[in-house]
C-alpha positions in Angstrom: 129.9 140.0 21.5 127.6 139.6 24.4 129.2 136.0 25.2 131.9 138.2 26.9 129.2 139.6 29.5 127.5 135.8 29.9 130.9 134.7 30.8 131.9 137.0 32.9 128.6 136.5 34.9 129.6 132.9 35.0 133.0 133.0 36.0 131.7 135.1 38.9 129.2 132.4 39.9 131.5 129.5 39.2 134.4 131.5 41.6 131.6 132.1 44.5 130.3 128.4 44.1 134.3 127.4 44.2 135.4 129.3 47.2 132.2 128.5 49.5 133.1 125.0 49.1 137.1 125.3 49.8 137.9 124.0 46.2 141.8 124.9 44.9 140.7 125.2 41.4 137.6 124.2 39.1 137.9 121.8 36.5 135.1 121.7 34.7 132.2 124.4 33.9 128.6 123.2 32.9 125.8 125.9 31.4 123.1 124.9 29.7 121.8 128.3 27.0 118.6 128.2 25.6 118.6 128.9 22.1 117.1 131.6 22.1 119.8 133.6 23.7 122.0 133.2 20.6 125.0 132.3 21.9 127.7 131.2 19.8 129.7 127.8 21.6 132.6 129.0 20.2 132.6 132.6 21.4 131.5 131.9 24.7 134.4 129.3 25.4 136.6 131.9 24.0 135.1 134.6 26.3 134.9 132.1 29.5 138.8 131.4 28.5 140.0 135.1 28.6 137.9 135.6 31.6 139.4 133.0 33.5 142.6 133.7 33.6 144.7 134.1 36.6 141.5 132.7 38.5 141.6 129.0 39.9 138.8 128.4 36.8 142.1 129.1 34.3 142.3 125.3 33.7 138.7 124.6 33.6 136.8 123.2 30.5 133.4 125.1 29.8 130.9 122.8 28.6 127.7 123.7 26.9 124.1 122.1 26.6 121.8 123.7 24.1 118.5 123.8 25.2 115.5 124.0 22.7 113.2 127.0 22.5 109.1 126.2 23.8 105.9 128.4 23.4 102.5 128.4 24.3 100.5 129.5 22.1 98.0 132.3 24.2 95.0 131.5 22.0 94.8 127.6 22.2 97.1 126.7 24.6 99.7 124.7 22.5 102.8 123.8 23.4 105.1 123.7 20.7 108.9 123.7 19.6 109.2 127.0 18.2 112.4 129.1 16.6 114.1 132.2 16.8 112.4 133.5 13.6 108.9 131.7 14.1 106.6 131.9 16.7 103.7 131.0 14.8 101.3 128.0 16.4 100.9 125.2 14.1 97.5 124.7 15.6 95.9 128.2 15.2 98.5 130.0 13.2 98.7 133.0 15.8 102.0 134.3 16.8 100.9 135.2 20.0 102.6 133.1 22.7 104.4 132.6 25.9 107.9 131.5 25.7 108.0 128.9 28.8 112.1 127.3 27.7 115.0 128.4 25.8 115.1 131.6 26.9 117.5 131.2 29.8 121.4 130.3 30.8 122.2 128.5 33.6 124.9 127.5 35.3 124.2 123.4 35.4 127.3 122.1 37.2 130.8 123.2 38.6 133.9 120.4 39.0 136.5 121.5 41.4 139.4 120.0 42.9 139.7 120.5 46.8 142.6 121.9 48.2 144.1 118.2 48.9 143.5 117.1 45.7 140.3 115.6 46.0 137.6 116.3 43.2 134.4 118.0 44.1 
């Protein structure tokens, strides 16, 4: 399960992002995973969840945003949607390309509540 690593790379980002601005606890937990990467919604909430605890993220929510895989194609320069299982260019037929989205994870947005209760 390789959501468990992603998560804990997260929660150590999230916790960083959380103390330099003097937040009491996050709330909320945006990451946006290209498809490529494979990860599984459920898993990786489950994983951020376990990971979390006893941190000031325990409470938070983890939300994700899939993003949708893009190649260009090498020999025709195409931009296409492509898919895990095809990387073929619908204009040339090649399956030589450049992935250029939905190949990364990032960490889109943290929600904290200040130590005086404000939110962040």
């Amino acid at each position: 399960m390789h959501e468990m690593s992603i998560a804990t790379e997260l929660l150590r980002q999230v916790l960083e992002a959380a103390a330099e601005h003097g937040a009491g606890c996050v709330e909320k937990v945006v990451v946006r995973c290209g498809v490529l990467r494979q990860v599984v919604p459920e898993a990786l909430d489950a994983a951020f969840t376990a990971a979390a605890r006893g941190t000031t993220a325990e409470d938070a929510t983890l939300e994700m945003e899939e993003e949708p895989a893009e190649a260009r194609c090498r020999r025709c320069g195409e931009s296409f949607r492509c898919r895990v299982d095809n990387y073929l260019c619908p204009t040339c037929n090649q399956a030589d390309v450049e992935i250029v989205r939905g190949n990364q994870i990032l960490l889109m947005s943290v929600v904290c509540r200040e130590l005086d209760g404000a939110s962040t």
